[in-house]
N, CA, C and O atoms as a printed pandas DataFrame, in Angstrom:
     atom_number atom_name residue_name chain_id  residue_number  x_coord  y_coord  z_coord
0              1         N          UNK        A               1    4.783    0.962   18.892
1              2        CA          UNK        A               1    4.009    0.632   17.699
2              3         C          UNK        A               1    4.120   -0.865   17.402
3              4         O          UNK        A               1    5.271   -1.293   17.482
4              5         N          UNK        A               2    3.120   -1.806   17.060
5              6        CA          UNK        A               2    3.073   -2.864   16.682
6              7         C          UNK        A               2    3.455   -2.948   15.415
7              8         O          UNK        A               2    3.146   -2.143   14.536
8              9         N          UNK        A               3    4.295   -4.150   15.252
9             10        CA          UNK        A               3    5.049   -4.632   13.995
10            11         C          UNK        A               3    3.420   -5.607   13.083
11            12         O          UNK        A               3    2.434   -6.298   13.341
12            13         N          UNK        A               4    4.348   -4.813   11.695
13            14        CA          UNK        A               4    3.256   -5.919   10.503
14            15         C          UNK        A               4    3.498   -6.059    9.185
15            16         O          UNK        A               4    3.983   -5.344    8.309
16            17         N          UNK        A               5    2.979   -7.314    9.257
17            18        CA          UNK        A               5    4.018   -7.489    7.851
18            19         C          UNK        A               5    3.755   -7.286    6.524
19            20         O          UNK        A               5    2.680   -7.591    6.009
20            21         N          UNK        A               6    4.888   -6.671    5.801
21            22        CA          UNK        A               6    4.622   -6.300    4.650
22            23         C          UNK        A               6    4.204   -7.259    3.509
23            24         O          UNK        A               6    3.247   -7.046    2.765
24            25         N          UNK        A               7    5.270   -8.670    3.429
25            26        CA          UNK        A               7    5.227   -9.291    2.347
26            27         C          UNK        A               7    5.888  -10.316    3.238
27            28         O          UNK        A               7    6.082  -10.196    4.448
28            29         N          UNK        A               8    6.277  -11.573    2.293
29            30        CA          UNK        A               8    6.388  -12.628    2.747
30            31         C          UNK        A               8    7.752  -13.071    1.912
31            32         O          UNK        A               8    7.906  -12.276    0.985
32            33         N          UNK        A               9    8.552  -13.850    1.933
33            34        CA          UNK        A               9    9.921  -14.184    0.804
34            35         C          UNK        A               9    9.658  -15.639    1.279
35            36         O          UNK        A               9    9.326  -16.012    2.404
36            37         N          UNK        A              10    9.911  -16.467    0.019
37            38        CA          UNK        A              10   10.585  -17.762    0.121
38            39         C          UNK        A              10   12.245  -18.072    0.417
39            40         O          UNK        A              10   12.859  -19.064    0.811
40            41         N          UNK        A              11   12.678  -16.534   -0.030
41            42        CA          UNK        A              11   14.017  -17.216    0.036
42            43         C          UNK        A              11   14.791  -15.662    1.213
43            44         O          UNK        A              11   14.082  -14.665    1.346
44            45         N          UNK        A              12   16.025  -15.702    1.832
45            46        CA          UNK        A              12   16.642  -15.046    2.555
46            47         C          UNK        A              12   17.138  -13.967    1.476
47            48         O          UNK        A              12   16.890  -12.807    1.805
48            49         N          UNK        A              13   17.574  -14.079    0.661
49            50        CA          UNK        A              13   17.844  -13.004    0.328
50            51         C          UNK        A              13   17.120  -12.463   -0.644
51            52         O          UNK        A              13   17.899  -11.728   -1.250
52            53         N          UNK        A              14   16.084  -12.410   -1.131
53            54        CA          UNK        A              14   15.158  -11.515   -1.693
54            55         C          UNK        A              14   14.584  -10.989   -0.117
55            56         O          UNK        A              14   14.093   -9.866   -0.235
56            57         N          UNK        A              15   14.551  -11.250    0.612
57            58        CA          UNK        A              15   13.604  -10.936    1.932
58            59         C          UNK        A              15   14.431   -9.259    2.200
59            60         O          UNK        A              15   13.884   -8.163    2.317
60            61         N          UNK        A              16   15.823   -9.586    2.230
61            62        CA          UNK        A              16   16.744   -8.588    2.306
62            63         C          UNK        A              16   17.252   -7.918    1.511
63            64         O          UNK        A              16   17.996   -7.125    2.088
64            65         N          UNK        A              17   17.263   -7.801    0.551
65            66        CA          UNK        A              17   16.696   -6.535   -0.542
66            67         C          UNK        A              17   15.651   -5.768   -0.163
67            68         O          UNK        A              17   15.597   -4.540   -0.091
68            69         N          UNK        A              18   14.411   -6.983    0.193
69            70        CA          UNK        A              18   13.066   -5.604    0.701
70            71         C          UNK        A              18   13.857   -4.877    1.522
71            72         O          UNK        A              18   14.197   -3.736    1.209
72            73         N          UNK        A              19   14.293   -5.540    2.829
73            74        CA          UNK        A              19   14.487   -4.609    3.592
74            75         C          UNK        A              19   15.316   -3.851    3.448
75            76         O          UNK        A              19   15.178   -2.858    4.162
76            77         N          UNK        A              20   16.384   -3.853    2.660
77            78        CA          UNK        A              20   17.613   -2.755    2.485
78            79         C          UNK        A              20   17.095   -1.843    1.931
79            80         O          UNK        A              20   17.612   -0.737    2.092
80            81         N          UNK        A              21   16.188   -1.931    1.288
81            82        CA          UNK        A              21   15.182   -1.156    0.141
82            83         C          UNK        A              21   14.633   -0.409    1.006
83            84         O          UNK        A              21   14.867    0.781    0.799
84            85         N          UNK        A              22   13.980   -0.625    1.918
85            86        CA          UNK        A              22   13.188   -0.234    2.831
86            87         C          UNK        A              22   14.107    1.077    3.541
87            88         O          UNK        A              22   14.163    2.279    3.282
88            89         N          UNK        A              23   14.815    0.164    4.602
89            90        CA          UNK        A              23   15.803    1.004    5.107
90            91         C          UNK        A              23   16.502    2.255    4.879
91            92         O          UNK        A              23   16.659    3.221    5.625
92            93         N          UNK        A              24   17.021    1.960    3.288
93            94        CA          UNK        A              24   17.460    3.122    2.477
94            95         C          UNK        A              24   15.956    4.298    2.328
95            96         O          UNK        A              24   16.174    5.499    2.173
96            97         N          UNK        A              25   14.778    3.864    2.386
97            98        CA          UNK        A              25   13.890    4.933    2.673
98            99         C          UNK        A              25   13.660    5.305    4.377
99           100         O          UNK        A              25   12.577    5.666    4.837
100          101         N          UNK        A              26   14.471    5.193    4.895
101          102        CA          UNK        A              26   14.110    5.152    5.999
102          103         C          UNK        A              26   13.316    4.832    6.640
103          104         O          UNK        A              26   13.052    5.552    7.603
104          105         N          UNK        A              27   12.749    3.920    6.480
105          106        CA          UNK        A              27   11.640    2.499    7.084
106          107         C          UNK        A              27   12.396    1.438    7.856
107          108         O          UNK        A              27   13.037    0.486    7.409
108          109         N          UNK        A              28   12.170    1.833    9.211
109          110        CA          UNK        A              28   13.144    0.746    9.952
110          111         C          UNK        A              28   11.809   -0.601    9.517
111          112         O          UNK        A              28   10.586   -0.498    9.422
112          113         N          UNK        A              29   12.719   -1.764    9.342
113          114        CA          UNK        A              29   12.343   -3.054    9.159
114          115         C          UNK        A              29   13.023   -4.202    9.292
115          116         O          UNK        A              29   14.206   -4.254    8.953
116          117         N          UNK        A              30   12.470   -5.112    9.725
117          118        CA          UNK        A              30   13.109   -6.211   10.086
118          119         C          UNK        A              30   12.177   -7.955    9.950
119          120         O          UNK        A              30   10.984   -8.252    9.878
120          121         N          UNK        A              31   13.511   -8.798    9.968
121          122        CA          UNK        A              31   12.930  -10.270    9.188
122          123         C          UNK        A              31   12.245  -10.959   10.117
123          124         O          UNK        A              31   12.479  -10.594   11.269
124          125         N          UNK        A              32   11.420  -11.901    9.981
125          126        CA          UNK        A              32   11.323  -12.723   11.148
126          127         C          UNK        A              32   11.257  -13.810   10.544
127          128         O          UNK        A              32   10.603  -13.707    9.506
128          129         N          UNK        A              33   11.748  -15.063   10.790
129          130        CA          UNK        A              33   11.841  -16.528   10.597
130          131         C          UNK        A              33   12.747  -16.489    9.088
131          132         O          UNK        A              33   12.645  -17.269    8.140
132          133         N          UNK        A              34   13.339  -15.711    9.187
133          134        CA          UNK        A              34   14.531  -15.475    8.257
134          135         C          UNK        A              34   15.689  -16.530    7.935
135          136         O          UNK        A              34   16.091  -16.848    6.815
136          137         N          UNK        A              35   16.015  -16.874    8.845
137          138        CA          UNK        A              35   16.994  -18.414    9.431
138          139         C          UNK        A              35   16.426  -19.590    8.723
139          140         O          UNK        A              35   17.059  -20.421    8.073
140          141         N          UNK        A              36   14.447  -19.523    9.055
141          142        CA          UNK        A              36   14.093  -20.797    8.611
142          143         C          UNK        A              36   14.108  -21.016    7.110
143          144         O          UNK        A              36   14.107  -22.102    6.531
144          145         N          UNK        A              37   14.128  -19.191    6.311
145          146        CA          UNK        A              37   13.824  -19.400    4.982
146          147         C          UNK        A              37   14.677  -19.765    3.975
147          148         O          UNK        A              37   14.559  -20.152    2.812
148          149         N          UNK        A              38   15.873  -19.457    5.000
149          150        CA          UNK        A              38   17.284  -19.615    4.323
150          151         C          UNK        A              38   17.814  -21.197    4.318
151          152         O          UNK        A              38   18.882  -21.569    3.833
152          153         N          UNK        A              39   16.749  -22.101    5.016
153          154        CA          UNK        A              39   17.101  -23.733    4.421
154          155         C          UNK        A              39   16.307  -23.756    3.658
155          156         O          UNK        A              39   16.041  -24.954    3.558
156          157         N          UNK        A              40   15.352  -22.928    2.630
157          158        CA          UNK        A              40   14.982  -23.202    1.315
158          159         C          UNK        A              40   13.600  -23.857    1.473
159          160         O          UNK        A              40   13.136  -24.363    0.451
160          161         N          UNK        A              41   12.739  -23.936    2.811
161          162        CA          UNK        A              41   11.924  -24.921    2.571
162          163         C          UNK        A              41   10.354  -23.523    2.438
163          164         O          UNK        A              41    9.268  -23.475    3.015
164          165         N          UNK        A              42   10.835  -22.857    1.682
165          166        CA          UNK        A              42    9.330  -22.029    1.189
166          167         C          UNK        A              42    8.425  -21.881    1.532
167          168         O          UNK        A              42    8.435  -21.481    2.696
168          169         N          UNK        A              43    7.481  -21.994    1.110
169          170        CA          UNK        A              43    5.951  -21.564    1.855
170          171         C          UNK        A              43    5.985  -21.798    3.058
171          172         O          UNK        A              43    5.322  -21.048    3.775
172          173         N          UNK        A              44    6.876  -23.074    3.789
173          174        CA          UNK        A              44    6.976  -24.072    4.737
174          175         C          UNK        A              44    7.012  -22.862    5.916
175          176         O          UNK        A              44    6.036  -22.624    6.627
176          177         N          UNK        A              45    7.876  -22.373    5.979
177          178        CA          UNK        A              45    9.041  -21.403    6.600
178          179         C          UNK        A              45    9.605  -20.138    5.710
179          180         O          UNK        A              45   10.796  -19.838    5.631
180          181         N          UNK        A              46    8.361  -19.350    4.955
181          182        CA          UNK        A              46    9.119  -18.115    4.700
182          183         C          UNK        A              46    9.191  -17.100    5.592
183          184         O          UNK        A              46    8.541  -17.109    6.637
184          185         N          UNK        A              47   10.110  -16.001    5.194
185          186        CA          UNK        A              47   10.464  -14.930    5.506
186          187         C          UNK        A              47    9.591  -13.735    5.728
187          188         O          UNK        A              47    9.019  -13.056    4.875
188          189         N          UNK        A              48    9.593  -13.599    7.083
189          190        CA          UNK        A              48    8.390  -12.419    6.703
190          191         C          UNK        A              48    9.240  -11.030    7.279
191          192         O          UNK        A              48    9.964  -10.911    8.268
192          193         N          UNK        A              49    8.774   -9.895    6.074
193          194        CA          UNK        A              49    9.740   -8.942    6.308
194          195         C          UNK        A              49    8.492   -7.569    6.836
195          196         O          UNK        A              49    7.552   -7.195    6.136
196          197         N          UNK        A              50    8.841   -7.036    8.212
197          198        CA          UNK        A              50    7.695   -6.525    9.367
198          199         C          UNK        A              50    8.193   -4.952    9.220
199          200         O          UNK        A              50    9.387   -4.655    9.197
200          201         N          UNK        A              51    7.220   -4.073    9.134
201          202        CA          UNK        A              51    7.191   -2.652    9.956
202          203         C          UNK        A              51    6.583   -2.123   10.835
203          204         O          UNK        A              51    5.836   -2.918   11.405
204          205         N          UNK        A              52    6.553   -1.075   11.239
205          206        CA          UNK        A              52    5.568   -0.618   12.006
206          207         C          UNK        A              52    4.333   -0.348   11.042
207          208         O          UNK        A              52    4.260   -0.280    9.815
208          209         N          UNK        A              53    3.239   -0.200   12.212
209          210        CA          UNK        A              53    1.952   -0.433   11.153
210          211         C          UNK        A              53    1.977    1.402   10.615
211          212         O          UNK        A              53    1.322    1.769    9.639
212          213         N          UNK        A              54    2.765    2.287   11.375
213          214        CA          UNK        A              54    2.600    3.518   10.570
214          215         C          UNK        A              54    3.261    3.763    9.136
215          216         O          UNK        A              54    2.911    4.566    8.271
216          217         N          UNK        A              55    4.287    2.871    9.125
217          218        CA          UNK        A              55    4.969    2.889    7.815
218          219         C          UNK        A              55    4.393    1.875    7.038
219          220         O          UNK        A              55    4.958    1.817    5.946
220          221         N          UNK        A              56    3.333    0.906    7.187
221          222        CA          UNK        A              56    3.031    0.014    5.773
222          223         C          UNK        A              56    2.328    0.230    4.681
223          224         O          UNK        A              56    1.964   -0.676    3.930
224          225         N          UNK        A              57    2.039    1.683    4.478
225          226        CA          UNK        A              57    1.559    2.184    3.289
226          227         C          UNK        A              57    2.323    2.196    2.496
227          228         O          UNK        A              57    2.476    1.616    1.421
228          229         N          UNK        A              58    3.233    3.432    3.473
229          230        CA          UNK        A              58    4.538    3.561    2.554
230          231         C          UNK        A              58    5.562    2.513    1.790
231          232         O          UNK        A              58    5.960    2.377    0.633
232          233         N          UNK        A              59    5.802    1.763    3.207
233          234        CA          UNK        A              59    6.336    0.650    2.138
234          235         C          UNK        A              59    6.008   -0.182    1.331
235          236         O          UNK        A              59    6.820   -0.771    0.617
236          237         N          UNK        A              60    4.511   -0.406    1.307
237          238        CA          UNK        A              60    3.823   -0.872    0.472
238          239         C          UNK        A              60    4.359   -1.070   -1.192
239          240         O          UNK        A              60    4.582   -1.989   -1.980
240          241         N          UNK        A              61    4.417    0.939   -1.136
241          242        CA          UNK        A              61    4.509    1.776   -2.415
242          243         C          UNK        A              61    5.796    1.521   -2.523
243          244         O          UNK        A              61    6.010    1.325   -3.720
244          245         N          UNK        A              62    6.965    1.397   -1.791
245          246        CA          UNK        A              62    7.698    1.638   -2.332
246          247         C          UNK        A              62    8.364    0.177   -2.721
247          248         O          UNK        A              62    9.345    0.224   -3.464
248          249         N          UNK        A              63    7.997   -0.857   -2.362
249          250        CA          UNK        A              63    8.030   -2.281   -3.095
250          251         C          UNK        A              63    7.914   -2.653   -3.873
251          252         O          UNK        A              63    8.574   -3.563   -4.375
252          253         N          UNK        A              64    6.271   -1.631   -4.646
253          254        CA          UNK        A              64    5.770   -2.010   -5.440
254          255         C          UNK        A              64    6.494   -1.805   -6.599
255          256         O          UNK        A              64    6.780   -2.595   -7.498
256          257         N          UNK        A              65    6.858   -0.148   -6.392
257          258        CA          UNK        A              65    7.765    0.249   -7.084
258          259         C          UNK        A              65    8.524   -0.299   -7.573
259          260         O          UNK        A              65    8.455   -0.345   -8.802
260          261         N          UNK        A              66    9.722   -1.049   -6.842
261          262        CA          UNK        A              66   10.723   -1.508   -6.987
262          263         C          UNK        A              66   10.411   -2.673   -7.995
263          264         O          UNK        A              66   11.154   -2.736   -8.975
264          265         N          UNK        A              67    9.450   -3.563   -7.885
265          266        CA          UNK        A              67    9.009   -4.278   -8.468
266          267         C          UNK        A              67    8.944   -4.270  -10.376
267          268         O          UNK        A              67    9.121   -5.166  -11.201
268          269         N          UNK        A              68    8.683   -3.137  -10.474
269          270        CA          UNK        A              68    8.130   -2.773  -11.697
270          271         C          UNK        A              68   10.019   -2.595  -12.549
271          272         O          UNK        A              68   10.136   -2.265  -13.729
C-alpha cells in the first residue's frame, strides 16, 4: 500500500502525538522529514506524518477529534 499524508507539523513533537494518537488506534504511521522539523525551521522543513492510503479516512477522524 502506498503511504499518504495525513497532516503536516511545524514542530517534532506535535508531529508525534499525531502519531502516538494514531498508533494507539491502531494506524501504523510514520514521520518523514521529522529530523528537519525538529531544527524549528517550519513551513521550511515540516513534518509530515504518512499512512497507508486505506487508513486516511480514519485517521483523518480521529485527529480531528483529538483536536476539538
Amino acid at each position: 500500500m502506498p503511504l499518504v499524508m495525513v497532516r503536516e507539523y511545524a514542530g517534532r513533537i506535535d508531529a508525534d502525538v499525531a502519531r502516538l494518537a494514531l498508533e494507539a488506534a491502531d494506524i501504523p504511521a510514520v514521520l518523514f522529514d521529522a529530523g528537519m522539523a525538529s531544527l524549528g525551521l517550519g513551513p521550511i522543513a515540516s513534518a509530515r506524518l504518512m499512512v497507508e492510503e486505506s487508513d486516511l479516512s480514519r485517521a483523518r477522524q480521529i485527529l480531528d477529534d483529538s483536536d476539538d
